[in-house]
Every structure is written in C-alpha cells, then in structure tokens.
MARLUMFI-298832 format. One record per residue (C-alpha): residue in three letters; residue number from 1; x, y negated, z. Coordinates in steps of 0.02 Angstrom, whole numbers, padded with zeros to 5 digits. Each point is the difference from the previous one (the first is absolute). Example, Ala and Ser with C-alpha at 12.3 -4.5 7.8 and 13.67 -1.06 7.14 Angstrom:
// MARLUMFI-298832
ALA/1/00615/00225/00390 $
SER/2/00069/-00172/-00033 $
//
This chain:
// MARLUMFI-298832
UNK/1/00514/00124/01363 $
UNK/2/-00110/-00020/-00145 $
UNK/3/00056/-00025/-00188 $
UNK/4/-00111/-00053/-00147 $
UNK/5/00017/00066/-00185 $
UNK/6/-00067/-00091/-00127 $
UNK/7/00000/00042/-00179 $
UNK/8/-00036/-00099/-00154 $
UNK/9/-00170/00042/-00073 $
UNK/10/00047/-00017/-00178 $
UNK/11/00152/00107/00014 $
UNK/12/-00034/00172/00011 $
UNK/13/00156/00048/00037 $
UNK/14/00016/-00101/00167 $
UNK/15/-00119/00087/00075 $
UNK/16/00049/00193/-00050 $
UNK/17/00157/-00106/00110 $
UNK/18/-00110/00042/00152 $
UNK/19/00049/00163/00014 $
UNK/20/00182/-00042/-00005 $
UNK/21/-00011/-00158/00119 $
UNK/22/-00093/00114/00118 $
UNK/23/00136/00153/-00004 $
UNK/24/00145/-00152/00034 $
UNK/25/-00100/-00068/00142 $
UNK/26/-00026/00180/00095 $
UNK/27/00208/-00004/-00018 $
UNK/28/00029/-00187/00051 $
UNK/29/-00147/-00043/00127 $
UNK/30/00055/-00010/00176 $
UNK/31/-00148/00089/00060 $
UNK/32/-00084/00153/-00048 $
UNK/33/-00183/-00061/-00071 $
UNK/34/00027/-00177/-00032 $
UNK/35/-00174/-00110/-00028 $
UNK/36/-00004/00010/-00205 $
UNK/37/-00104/-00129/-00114 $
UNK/38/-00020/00040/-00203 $
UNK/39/-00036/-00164/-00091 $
UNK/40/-00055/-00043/-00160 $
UNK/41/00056/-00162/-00078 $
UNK/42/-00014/-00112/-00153 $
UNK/43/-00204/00035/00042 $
UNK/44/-00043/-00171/-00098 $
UNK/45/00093/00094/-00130 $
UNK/46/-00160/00103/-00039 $
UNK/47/-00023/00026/-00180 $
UNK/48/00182/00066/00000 $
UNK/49/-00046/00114/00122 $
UNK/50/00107/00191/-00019 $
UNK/51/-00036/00056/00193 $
UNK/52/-00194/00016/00067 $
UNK/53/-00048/-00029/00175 $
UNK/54/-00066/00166/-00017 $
UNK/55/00166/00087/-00029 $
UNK/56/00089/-00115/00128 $
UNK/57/-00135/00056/00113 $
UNK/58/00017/00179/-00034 $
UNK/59/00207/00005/00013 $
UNK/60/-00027/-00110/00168 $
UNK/61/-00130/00153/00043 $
UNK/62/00104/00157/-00058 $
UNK/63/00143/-00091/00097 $
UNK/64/-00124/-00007/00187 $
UNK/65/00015/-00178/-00010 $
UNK/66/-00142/-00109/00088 $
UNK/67/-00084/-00141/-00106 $
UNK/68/00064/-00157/00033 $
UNK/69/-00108/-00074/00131 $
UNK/70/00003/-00121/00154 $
UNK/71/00096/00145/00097 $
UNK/72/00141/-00057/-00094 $
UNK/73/00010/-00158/00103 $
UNK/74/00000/00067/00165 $
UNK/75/00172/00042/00006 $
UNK/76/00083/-00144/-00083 $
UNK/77/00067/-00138/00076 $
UNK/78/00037/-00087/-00167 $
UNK/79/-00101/-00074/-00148 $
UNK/80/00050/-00038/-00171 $
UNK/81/-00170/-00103/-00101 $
UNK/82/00029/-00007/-00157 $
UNK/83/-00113/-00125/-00117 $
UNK/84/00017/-00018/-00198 $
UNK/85/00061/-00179/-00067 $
UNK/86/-00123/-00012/-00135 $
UNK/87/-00155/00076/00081 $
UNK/88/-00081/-00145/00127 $
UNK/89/-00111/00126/00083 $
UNK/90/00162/00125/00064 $
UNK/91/00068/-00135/00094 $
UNK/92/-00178/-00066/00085 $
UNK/93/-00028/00194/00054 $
UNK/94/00161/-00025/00095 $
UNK/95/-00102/-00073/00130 $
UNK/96/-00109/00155/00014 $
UNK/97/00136/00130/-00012 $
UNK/98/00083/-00103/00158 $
UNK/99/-00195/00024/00080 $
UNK/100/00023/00172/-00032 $
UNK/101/00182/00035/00093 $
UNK/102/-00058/-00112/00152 $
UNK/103/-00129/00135/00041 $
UNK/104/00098/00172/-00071 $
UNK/105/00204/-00073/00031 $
UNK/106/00095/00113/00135 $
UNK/107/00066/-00150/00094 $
UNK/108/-00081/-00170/00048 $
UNK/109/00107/-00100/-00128 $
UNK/110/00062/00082/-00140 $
UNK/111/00149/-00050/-00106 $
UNK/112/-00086/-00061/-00165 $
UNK/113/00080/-00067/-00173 $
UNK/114/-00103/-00067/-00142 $
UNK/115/00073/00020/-00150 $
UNK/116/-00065/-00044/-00187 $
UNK/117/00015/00125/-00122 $
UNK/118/00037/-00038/-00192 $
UNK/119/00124/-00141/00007 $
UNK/120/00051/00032/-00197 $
UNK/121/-00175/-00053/-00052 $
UNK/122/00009/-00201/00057 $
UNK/123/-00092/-00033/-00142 $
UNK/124/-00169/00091/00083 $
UNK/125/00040/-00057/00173 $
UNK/126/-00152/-00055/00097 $
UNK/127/00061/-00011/00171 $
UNK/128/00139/-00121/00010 $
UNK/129/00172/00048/00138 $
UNK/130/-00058/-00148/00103 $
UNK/131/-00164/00041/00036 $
UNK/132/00046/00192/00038 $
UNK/133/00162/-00068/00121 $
UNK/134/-00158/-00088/00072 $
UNK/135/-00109/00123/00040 $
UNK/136/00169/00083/00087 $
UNK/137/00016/-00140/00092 $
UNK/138/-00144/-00001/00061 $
UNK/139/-00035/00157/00038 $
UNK/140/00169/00003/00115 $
//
C-alpha cells in the first residue's frame, strides 16, 4: 500500500500539513509502513514559490523517506500520466515516461490513465482532447 502527499508549493501552510497527513495515515493505513511519496505541485508556479526543494528535501530526509526514484515503480501495478493542457512538450514526453514504466513497471501490462492537467485554462490549451484520447487509443 503506498500513498502520495502532495502539497502546494505556494502555500506554506499545506506543507507544515505533512506532519499532520502523516500522523492520520500511521492511524488509518492498513499496514504498518505503508510506501509514502511527498510531492510538490504548482512547480510551473515558480516565481510564487513559498516551499524550496531544499526544505521538501530535508522534511522528506528528517522523515527516512527515500527520494523518489524508479524503485517507486516496481511495486505498482497502476499508472496515472499526467500532461499539462497548455504545455505541448508535457504531453509528447508522455511517450517517454510510458518507455520508462515498460522497463521499471512491476507487471507486464500496467493499468495506465492519461490525464491532462489544467482544464480551467482553455484559453492556453495546446494539446487538444482528441489528439490526447488518441494517443490512449493507441497506446491500448
């Protein structure tokens, strides 16, 4: 059982959260060290920045949690890809990140959803819902 946190990085108070999302899952997990991920998001959200990498990094150390790396996908059986509406380039590295489970996924074929992020801002969209419901359909 794994679970994934993510905080906003331009709220500081989501992430001082951490702490108390962490105490609730130790109550509510059904096993006794469940697989935990600490994410940062709003990243394109830079230059409103109010949590570094750096301090993520260090609560995610103080904590004994590993860094997020291809580890992570040996035990799942599932895959959410998420690409950004108005940024052309997230959805073509879809294609790569799917490169990427074939050789680190668990099992042979892995459930996978692609989803696009950022649906309020139509008015940036690059990457139209037909062309990402064909890439799904062709990639099975």
């Amino acid at each position: 059982m794994g679970f994934i946190l993510i905080f906003d990085i331009t709220n500081e108070q989501s992430f001082l959260n951490i702490r108390d999302w962490l105490s609730q899952l130790k109550v509510h997990a059904y096993c006794e060290a469940p697989d935990i991920i600490i994410c940062g998001n709003k990243a394109d959200l830079e230059n409103r920045r109010q949590v570094s990498t750096a301090r993520a990094k260090q609560l995610a150390d103080q904590l004994g949690f590993r860094s997020l790396t291809t580890a992570f996908f040996r035990d799942a059986m599932g895959f959410i890809l998420i690409f950004d509406i108005t940024n052309e380039q997230s959805f073509l590295n879809i294609r790569d990140w799917l490169s990427q489970l074939k050789v680190h996924a668990y099992c042979e074929a892995p459930d996978i959803i692609i989803c696009g992020n950022k649906a309020d801002l139509e008015n940036r969209r690059q990457v139209s819902t037909a062309r990402a419901k064909q890439l799904a359909d062709q990639l099975g």
